[in-house]
N, C-alpha and C positions, 0 to 999 in steps of 0.2 A: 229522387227528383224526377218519377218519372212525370211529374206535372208538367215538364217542360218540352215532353216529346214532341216534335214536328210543329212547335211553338214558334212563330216569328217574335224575335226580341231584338229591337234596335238600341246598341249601346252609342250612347256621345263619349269622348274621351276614351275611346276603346285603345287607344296606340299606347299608353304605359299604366303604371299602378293599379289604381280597386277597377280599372276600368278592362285594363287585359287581363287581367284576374279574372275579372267578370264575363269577359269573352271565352277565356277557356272553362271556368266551369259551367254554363249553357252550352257551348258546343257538347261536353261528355254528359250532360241529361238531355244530347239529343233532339235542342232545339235548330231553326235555320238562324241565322244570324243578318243582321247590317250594323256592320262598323262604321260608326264616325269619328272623324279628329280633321286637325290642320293639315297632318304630318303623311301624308297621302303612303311614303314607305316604309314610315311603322306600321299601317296597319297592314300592309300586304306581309312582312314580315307576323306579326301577328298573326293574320287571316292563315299563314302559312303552319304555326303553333297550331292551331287549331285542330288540323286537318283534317275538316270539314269539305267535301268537293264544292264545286262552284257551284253547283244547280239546290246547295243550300246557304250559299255565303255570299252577300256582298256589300263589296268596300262603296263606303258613299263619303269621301273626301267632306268637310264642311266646318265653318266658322261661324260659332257662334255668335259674331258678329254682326252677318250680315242676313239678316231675317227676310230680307226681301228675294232669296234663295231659297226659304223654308218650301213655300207650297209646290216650288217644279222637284222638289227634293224628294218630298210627302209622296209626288206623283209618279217618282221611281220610283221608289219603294213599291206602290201599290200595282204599278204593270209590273215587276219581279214578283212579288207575292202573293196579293192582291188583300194581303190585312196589317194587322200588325196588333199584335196582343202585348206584350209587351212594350212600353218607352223606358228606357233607362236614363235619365237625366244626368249623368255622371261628371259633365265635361263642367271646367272648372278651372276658376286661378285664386292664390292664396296673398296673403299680405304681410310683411315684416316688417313696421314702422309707424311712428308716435303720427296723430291725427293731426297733431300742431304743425306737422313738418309735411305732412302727405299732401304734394299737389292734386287740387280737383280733379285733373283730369287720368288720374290713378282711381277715385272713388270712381268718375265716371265708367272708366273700362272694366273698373271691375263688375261695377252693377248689368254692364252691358252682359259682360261674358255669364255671369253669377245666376244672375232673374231673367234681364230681359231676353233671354237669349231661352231659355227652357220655356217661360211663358210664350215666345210667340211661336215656338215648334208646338206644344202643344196645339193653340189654336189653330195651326194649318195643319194638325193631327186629326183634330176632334171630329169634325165632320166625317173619316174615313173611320173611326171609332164606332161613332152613332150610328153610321149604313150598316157596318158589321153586328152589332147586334152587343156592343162593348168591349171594355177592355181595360190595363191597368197602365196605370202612369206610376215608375217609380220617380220620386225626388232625390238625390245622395247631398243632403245636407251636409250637416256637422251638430256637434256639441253645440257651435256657437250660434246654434240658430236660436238658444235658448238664452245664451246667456254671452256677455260679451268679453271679451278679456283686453289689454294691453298688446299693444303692437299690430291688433288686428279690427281697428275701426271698422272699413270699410266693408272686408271680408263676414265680418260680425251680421252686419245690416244687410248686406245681401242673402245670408242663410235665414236672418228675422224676416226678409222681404221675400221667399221664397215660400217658410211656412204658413206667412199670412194669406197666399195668393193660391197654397195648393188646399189647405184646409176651406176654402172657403167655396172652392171649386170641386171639392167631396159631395160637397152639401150641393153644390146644383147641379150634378152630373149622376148623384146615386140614381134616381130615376131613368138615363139611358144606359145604365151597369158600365158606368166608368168609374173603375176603383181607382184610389189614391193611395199609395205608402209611400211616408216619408223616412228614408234610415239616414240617424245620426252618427255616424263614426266621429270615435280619439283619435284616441293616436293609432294611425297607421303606417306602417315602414316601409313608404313612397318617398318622391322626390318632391312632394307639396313644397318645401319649406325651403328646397332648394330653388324651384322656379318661382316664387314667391314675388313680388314684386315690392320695391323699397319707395320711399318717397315720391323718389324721381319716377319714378316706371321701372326701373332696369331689374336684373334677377337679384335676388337675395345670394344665391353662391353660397348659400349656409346650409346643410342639413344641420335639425335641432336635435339635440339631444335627446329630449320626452320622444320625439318623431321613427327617430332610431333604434329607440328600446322599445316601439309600442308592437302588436300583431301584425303578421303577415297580410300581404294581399287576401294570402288565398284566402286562408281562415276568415278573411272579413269579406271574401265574397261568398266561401259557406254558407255565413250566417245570413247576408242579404239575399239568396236564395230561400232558405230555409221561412226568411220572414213574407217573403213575397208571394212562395207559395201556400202560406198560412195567411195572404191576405190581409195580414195585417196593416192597423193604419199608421203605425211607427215603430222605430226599432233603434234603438240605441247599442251603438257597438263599439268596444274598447273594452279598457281592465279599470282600475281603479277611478278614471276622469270622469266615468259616466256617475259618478256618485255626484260632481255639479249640481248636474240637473235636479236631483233630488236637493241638496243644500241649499240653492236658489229658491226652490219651489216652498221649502217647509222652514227655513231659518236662515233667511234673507239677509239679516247684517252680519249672522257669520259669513256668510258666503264672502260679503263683501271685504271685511275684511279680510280674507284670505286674499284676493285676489285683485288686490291693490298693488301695481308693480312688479304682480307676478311676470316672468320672462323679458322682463328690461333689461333687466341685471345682464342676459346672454343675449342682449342686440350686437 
């Protein structure tokens, strides 16, 4: 890893799961680090795992929410480091519940925290991108950016609303060497499914089964590592779930059949 030596890499979500996974294996290849999240004393807790000294680490508190924060954010960053080669798009909420039942304004917060919240960092990113001479954007989708399942409407369309917007921004950015990888993780053995949000809004309070039994953080930031500094433009991560993606792509109504009702049954 030594691709990442003295490498600025801003993680979103950096305060639990793939995301402080993510923070500790770029800290030991050695890059400087900025953490984001809500939760201003996970990440110092975090920042503390690390340990990484200050004059390569720092915490940048921030809500996906509120994008009219991004550019004075963008402009810390850039008086502490003065670049930023990596973006880590990490930060994220999940969904537990039937589309019929799920009030709009759950789809809404999710699309907010999901898309629009990566898309408009990005853009008050890009300009400090292009002065530097490029750089990479990762996306941390999912499976279901591909394809949709039962209980997770919303969550679905936000990862489909993601890959639309970052593939498409490949294609007009290759020219100022702004790369884009998108990694799809499974199941990974986080608290996704526990902070999850149900109809109402409120937490799901359920870890899922599949969620429980799937890879580690670390192992899934290994391997988003590994894909990042190979550049690549996607990278699908999990055990057996990543075969979807190929099901969907090449034999469509099996697909479908199978995944009719799948995970109803354990709402």
């Amino acid at each position: 890893m030594r691709a990442f030596a003295d490498k600025v890499i801003w993680i979103t979500g950096a305060s639990s799961g793939i995301g402080e996974a993510l923070a500790m294996a770029f800290a030991a290849a050695g890059a400087r680090l900025v953490l984001s999240a809500r939760r201003e004393g996970e990440l110092q807790r975090v920042a503390g795992q690390t340990g990484l000294p200050g004059e390569q680490l720092m915490i940048l508190p921030m809500d996906m929410r509120q994008s009219e924060t991004f550019p004075y954010q963008v402009a810390m960053v850039k008086k502490k480091f003065g670049r930023v080669d990596v973006m880590v798009h990490n930060a994220g909420i999940s969904q537990r519940s039937l589309a019929r039942e799920t009030l709009v304004d759950v789809d809404r917060k999710l699309m907010e925290v999901n898309y629009f919240g990566p898309v408009a960092l990005t853009k008050a990113l890009l300009p400090l991108m292009t002065a530097q001479g490029g750089g990479q954007l990762v996306v941390v989708s999912s499976l279901v950016g591909y394809f949709g399942t039962p209980m997770r409407s919303a969550y679905a369309a936000s990862k489909h609303a993601l890959h639309g917007f970052f593939e498409a921004l490949r294609a007009e950015e290759n020219a100022n060497r702004i790369a884009v990888t998108i990694i799809c993780p499974g199941y990974i053995r986080t608290s996704i499914s526990v902070n999850a949000l149900n109809e109402k809004g409120e937490k799901h309070n359920k870890m899922d089964e599949d969620q429980e039994n799937g890879i580690s953080p670390e192992e899934c930031a290994g391997k988003i590592l590994k894909a990042i500094a190979a550049g690549k433009q996607e990278a699908l991560i999990g055990g057996r779930e990543v075969m979807g993606v190929y099901l969907k792509r090449f034999v469509p109504g099996v697909f479908s059949r199978m995944i009719k009702g799948y995970n109803i049954k354990s709402r």
